[in-house]
Each structure stands twice: as C-alpha cells, then as structure tokens.
C-alpha positions as a Markdown table, in Angstrom:
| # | Residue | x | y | z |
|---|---|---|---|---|
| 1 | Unk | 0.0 | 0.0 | 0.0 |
| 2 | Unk | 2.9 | 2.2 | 0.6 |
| 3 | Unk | 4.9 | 1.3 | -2.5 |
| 4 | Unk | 1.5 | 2.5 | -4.5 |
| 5 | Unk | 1.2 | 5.8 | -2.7 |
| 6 | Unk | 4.7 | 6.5 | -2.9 |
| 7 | Unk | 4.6 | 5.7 | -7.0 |
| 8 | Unk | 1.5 | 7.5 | -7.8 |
| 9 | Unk | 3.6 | 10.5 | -5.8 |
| 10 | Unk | 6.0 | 10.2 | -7.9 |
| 11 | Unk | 4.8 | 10.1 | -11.7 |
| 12 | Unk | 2.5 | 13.4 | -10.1 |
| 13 | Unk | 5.6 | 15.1 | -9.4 |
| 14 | Unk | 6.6 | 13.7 | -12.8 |
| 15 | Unk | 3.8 | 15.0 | -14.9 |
| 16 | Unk | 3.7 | 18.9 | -13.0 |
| 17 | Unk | 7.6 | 19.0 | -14.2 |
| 18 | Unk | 6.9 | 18.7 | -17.8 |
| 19 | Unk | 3.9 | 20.9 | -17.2 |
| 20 | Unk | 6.2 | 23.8 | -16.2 |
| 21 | Unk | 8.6 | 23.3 | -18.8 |
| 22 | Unk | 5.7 | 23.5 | -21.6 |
| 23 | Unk | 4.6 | 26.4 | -20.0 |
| 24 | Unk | 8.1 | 28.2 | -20.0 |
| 25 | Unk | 8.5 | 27.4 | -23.9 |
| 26 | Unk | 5.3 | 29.3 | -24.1 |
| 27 | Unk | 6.2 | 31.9 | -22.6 |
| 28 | Unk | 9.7 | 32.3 | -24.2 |
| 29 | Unk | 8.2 | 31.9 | -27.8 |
| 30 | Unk | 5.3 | 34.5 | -26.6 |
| 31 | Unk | 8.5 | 36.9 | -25.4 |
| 32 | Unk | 10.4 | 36.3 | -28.9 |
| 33 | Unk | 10.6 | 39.7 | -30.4 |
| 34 | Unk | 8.5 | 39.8 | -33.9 |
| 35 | Unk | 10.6 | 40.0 | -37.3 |
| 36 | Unk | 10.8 | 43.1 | -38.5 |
| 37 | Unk | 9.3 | 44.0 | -41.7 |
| 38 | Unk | 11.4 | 45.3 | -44.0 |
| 39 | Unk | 12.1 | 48.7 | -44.9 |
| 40 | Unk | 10.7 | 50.9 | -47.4 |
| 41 | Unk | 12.7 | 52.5 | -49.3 |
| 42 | Unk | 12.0 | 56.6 | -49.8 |
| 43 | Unk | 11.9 | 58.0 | -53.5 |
| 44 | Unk | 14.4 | 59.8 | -54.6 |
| 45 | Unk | 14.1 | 63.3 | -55.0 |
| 46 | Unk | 14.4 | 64.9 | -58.4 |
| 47 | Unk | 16.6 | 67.5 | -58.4 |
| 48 | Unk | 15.2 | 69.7 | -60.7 |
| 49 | Unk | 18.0 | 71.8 | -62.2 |
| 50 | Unk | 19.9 | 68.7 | -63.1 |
| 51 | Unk | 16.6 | 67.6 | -65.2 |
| 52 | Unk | 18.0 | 66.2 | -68.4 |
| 53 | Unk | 16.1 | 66.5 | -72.0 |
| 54 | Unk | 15.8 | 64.1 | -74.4 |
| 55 | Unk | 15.4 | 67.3 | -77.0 |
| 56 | Unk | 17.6 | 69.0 | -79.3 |
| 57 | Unk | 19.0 | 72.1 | -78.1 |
| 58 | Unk | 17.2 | 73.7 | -81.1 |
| 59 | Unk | 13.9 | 72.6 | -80.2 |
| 60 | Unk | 13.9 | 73.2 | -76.5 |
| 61 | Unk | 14.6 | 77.2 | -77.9 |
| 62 | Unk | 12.1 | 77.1 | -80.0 |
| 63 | Unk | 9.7 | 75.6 | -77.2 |
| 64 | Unk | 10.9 | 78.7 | -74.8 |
| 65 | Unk | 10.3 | 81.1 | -77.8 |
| 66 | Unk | 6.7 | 80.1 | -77.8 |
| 67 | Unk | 6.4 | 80.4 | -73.8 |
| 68 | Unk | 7.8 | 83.3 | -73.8 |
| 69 | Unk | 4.9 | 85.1 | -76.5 |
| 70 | Unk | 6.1 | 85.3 | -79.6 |
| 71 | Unk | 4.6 | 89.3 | -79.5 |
| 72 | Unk | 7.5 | 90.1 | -77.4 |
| 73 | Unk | 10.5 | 87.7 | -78.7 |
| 74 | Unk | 10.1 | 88.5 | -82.2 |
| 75 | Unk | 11.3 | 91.9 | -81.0 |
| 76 | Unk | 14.4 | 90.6 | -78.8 |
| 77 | Unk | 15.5 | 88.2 | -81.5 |
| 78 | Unk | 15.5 | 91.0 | -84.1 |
| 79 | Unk | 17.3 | 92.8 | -81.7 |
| 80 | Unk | 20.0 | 90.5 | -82.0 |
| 81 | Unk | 20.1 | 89.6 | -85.4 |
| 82 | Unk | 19.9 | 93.7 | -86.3 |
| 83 | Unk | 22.7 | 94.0 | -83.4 |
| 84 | Unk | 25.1 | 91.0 | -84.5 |
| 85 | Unk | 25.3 | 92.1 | -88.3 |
| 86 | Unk | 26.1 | 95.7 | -87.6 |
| 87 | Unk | 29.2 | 94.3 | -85.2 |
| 88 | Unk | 30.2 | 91.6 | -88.0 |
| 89 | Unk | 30.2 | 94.3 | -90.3 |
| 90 | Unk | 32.5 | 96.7 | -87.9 |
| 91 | Unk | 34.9 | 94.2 | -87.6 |
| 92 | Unk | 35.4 | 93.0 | -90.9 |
| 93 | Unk | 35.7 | 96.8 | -91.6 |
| 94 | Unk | 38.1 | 97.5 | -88.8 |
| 95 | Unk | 40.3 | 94.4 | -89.8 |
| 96 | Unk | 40.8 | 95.5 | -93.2 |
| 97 | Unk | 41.6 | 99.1 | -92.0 |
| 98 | Unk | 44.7 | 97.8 | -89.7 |
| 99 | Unk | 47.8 | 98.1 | -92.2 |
| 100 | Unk | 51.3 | 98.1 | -91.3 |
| 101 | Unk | 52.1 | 101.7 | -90.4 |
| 102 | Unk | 55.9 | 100.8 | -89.9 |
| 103 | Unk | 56.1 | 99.6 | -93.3 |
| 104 | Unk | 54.2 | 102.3 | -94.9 |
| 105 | Unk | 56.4 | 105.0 | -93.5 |
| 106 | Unk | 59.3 | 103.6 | -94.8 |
| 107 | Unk | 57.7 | 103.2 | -97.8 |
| 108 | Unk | 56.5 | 106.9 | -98.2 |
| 109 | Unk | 60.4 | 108.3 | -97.1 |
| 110 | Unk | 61.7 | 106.3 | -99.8 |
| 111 | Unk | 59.0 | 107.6 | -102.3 |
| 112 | Unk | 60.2 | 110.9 | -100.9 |
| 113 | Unk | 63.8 | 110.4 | -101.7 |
| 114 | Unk | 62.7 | 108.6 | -105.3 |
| 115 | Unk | 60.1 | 110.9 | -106.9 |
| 116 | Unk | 59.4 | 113.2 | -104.9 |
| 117 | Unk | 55.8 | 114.2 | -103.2 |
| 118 | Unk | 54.2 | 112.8 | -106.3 |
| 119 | Unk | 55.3 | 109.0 | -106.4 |
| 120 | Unk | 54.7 | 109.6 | -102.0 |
| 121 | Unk | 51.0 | 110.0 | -103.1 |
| 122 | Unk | 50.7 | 107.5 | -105.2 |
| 123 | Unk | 51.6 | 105.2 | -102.8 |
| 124 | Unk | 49.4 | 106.7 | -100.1 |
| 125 | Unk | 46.3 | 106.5 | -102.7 |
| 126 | Unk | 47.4 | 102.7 | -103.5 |
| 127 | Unk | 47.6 | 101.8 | -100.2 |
| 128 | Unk | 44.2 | 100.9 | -98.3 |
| 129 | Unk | 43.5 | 101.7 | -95.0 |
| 130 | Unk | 42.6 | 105.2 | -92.9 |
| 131 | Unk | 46.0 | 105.8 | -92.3 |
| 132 | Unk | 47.1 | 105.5 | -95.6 |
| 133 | Unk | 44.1 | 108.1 | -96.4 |
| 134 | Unk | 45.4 | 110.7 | -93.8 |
| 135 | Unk | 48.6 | 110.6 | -95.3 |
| 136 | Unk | 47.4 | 111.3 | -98.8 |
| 137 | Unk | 45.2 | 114.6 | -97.5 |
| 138 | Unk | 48.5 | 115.9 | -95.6 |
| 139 | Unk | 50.5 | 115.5 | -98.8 |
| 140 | Unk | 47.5 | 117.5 | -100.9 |
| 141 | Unk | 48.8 | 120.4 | -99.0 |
| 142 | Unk | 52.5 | 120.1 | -99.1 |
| 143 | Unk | 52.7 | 123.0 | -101.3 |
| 144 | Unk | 51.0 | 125.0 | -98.9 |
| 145 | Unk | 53.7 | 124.6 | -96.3 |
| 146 | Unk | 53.9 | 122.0 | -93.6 |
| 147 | Unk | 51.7 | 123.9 | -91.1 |
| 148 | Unk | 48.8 | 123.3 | -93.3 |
| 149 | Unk | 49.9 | 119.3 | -93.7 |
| 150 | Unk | 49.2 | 119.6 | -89.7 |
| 151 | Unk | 45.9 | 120.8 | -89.5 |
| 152 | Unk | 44.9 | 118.7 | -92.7 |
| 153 | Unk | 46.0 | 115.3 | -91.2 |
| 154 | Unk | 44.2 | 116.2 | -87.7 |
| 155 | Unk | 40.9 | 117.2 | -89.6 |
| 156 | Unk | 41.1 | 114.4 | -92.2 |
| 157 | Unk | 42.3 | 112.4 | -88.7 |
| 158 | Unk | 38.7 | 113.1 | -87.0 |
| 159 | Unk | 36.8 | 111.8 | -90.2 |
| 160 | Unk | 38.1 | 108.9 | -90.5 |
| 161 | Unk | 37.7 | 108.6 | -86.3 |
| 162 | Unk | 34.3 | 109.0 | -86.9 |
| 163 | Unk | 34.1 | 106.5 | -90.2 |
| 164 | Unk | 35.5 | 103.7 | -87.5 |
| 165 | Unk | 33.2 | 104.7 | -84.8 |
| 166 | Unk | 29.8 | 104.5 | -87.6 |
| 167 | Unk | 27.4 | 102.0 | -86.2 |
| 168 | Unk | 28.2 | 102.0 | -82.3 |
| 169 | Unk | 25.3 | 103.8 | -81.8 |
| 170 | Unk | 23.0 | 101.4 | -83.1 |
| 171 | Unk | 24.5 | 98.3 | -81.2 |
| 172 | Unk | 24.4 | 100.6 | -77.9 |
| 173 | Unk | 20.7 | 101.2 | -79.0 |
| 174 | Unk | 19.9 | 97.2 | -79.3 |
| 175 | Unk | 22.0 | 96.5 | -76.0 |
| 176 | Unk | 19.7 | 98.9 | -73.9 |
| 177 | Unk | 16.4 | 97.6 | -76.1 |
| 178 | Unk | 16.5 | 94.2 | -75.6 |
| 179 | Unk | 16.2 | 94.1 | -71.4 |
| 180 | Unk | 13.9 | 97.0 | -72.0 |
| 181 | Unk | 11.6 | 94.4 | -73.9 |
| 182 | Unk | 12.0 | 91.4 | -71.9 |
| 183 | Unk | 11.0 | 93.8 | -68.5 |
| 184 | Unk | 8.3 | 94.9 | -70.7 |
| 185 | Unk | 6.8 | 91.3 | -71.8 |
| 186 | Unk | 7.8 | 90.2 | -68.3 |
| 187 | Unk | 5.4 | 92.9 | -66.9 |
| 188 | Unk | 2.4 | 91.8 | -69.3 |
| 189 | Unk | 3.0 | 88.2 | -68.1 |
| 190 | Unk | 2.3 | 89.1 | -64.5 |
| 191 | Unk | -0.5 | 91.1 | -65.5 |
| 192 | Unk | -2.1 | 88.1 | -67.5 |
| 193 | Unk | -1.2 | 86.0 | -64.8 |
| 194 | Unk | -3.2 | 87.8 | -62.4 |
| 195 | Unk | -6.1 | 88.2 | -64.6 |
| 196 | Unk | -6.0 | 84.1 | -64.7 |
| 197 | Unk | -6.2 | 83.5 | -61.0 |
| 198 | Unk | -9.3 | 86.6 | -60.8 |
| 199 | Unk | -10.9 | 84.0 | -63.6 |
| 200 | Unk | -10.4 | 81.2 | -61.6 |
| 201 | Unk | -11.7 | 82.5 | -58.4 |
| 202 | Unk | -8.8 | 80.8 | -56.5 |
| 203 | Unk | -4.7 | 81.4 | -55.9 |
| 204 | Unk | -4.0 | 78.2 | -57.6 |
| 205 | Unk | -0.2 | 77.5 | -57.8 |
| 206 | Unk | -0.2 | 76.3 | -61.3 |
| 207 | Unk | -1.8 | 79.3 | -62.6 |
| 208 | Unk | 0.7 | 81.4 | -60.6 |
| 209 | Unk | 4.1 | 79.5 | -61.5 |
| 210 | Unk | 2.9 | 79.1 | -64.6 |
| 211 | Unk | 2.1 | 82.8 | -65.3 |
| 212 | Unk | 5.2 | 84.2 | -63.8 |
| 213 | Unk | 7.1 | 81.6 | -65.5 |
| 214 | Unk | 6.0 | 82.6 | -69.4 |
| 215 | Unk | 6.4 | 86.6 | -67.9 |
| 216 | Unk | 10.1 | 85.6 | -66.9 |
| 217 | Unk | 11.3 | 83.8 | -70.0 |
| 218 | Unk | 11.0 | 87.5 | -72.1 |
| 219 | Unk | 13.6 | 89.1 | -69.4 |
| 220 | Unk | 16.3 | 86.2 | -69.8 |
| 221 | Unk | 16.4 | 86.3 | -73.9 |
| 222 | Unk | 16.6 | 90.3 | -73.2 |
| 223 | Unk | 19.5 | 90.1 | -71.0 |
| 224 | Unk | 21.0 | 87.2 | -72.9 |
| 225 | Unk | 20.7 | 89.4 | -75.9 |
| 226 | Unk | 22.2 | 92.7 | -74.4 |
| 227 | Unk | 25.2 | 90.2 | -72.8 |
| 228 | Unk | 25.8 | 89.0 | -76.4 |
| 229 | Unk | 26.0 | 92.4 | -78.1 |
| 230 | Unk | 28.1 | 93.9 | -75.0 |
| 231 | Unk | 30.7 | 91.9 | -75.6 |
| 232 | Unk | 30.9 | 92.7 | -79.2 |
| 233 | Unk | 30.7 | 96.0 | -78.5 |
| 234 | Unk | 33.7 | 96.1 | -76.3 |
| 235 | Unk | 35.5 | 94.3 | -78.5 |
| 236 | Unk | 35.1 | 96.9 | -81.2 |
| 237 | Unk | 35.8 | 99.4 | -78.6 |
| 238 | Unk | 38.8 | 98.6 | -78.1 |
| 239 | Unk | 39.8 | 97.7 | -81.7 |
| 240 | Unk | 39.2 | 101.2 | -82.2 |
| 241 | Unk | 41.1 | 102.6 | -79.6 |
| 242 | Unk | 44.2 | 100.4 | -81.3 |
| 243 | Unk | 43.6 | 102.2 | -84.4 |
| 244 | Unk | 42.7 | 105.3 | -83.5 |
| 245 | Unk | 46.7 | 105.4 | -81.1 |
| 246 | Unk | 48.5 | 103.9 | -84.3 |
| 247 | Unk | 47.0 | 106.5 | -86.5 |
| 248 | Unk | 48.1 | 109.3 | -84.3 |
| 249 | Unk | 51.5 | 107.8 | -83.4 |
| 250 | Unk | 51.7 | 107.3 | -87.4 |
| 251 | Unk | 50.6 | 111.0 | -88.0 |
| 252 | Unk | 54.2 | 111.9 | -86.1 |
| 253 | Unk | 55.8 | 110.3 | -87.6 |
| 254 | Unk | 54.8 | 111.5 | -90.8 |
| 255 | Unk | 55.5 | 115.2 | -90.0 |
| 256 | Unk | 58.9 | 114.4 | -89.1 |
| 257 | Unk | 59.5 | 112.7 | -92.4 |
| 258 | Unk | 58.4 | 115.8 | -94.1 |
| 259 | Unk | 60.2 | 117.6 | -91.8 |
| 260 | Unk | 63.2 | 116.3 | -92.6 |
| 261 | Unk | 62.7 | 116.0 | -96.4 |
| 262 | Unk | 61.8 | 119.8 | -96.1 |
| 263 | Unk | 65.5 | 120.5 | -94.8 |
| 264 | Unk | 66.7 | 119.0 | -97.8 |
C-alpha cells in the first residue's frame, strides 16, 4: 500500500515538471521579439536643375520662344540679329583698316627720296586703309607749307575717327532695347497672370508658376541678348582705340619725315 502511494507520488511530481517546462517554452516563444518588416525605401528626390532632355537644343529654344509670346521675342530676336550684323560688319571693316604703319612710312620716305611728293601719293592712294588716307590729304597740302599738312591730317584724322566709330550707336541702341523688352513682356505676363487667378476664383499655384514663368522667360532672352551684343561691343571698342593710337603715333611720324625732307 505504501509502494502505491509512494509511485502514484511520484509520476504526479513527474507530470507537473513537464507541465512547467511547456509552459516556460510558451512563454519564451510568446517573449520572442517579432521580425521586422522590411524597410521601405524613400523615393528619390528629383533635383530639378539637373533635369536632363531628351530634346535638341534647337527645339527646347524654340519651345521657350513660344512660352515666352512670340509678340514680345520677335522683338528681342530682331534685336539680336539687327545687333550682330552691324558688329560683324564693324569688324570686318576695322580688320581691313589695320595696315602696317611701320612699313608704310618707310615706304613713303623712300618715295620721298625717289620721286618726290608725287610717287609719295601714289603710294598713299594705293595703299588701303585710314592711315594711308590721312597721309594722302597731308600730302595735298604740301605746297601750302607744312603747317597746313598739320591741321589737314588732324581734320582728315577726326573723319576717318568718326568713319571707325559708324554703327556704335545702333548696337548701344539694341544693347539697352532688348532688357527694356524682356522687363516689358515680363510685366504683361504678371498682369495676364493675375487676370488668370481673378478667372479662376482661386490662388492656384499652377496658374501662378505658370504665369510668372511665361512673364520671366521675355527678361532672360533680353538680357541674354544685351550680354551677347556687350561683348561685341567692347570688343570693337577697343579695336578702335588700337587704331585710333597707331593712327596718331603714325601722324608723327609722318610730320617728321616731311620735316626732314623739307630741310633738304
């Protein structure tokens, strides 16, 4: 009788040990921490001034011409077209007129010593070039004494300074028109703009951006026009500076050739 009670005992003890331990696997696969779901990754964000098109660079100005109301860039493109040909032409004109003054002095004080005044002018008149031309009007008034050569080749000397500067004018003229243009279509843009939104009722962004961004595209071909035709102009600026200090560093020269073929 005491063998049984001390068995059954003892498979009771048994059975509540493996009841605990199921219960503690439970609990420890209750505790487990979850898996974690996997991240999603952000989009990336667009930069938008490093946007590349698929367009030629020729159509993407034409589709900013058409933006920008053609009213307005006819005007700026004419501006630059009108503005570029008159600076071609000044410097094609100013290249041809840039001769070798060195050379041509010796050539005219060995004409001098030759043939006299005579075979000098004929040299002058074959040569191109305004220096070459203020020469010839000194010579004209030899006979008249080398005072009058002087004041000859400083009149004839502020002709021909005006013949290089012909045309500035107008190419100062586009420079200042074309911004004046663009501010102007720029300032009809905002107003259409703002008569959009008062249609709409509502300050909708995309009437807004896309107002002030058709008003804004007539001011950058302005000043990109007026840049273009700056630089030309300088350019020619300073070509005629060159000329104008080797024409009056020539004209000396000159004087003191006849000067000394005077003596003789």
């Amino acid at each position: 009788m005491f063998l049984a009670v001390a068995g059954l005992m003892a498979l009771t003890a048994q059975n509540a040990t493996a009841q605990d331990q199921k219960t503690d696997e439970n609990a420890t696969e209750q505790v487990a921490p979850a898996p974690q779901a996997e991240e999603v990754a952000a989009p990336a964000e667009v930069d938008p001034f490093n946007q590349k098109s698929d367009k030629p660079l020729y159509q993407q100005i034409k589709t900013k011409f058409i933006e920008g109301g053609p009213a307005f860039m006819v005007w700026v493109v004419l501006c630059l077209i009108l503005g570029l040909a008159i600076a071609i032409e000044r410097l094609i004109y100013l290249s041809r007129a840039t001769t070798n003054n060195k050379k041509l002095l010796e050539g005219i004080e060995s004409a001098l010593q030759e043939g006299g005044v005579e075979k000098a002018k004929d040299l002058c008149r074959d040569t191109r070039g305004p220096v070459a031309s203020i020469f010839y009007q000194g010579l004209l008034h030899y006979d008249e004494g080398l005072e009058s050569v002087e004041k000859n080749i400083t009149a004839y000397g502020g002709v021909q300074m005006g013949q290089l500067e012909s045309g500035l004018s107008w190419i100062a003229l586009f420079i200042a028109l074309a911004p004046m243009l663009g501010f102007l279509g720029t300032v009809v843009g905002m107003v259409g703009a703002f008569d959009a939104i008062e249609a709409a009722g509502d300050i909708s962004p995309t009437v807004v951006a896309g107002g002030i961004k058709v008003a804004l595209i007539t001011t950058i071909a302005g000043l990109i026009v007026a840049i273009i035709l700056q630089i030309f102009y300088n350019i020619i600026v300073a070509k005629i500076d060159s000329l104008v200090n080797s024409m009056e560093d020539a004209s000396i020269n000159f004087v003191d050739i006849l000067t000394k073929y005077n003596k003789k």
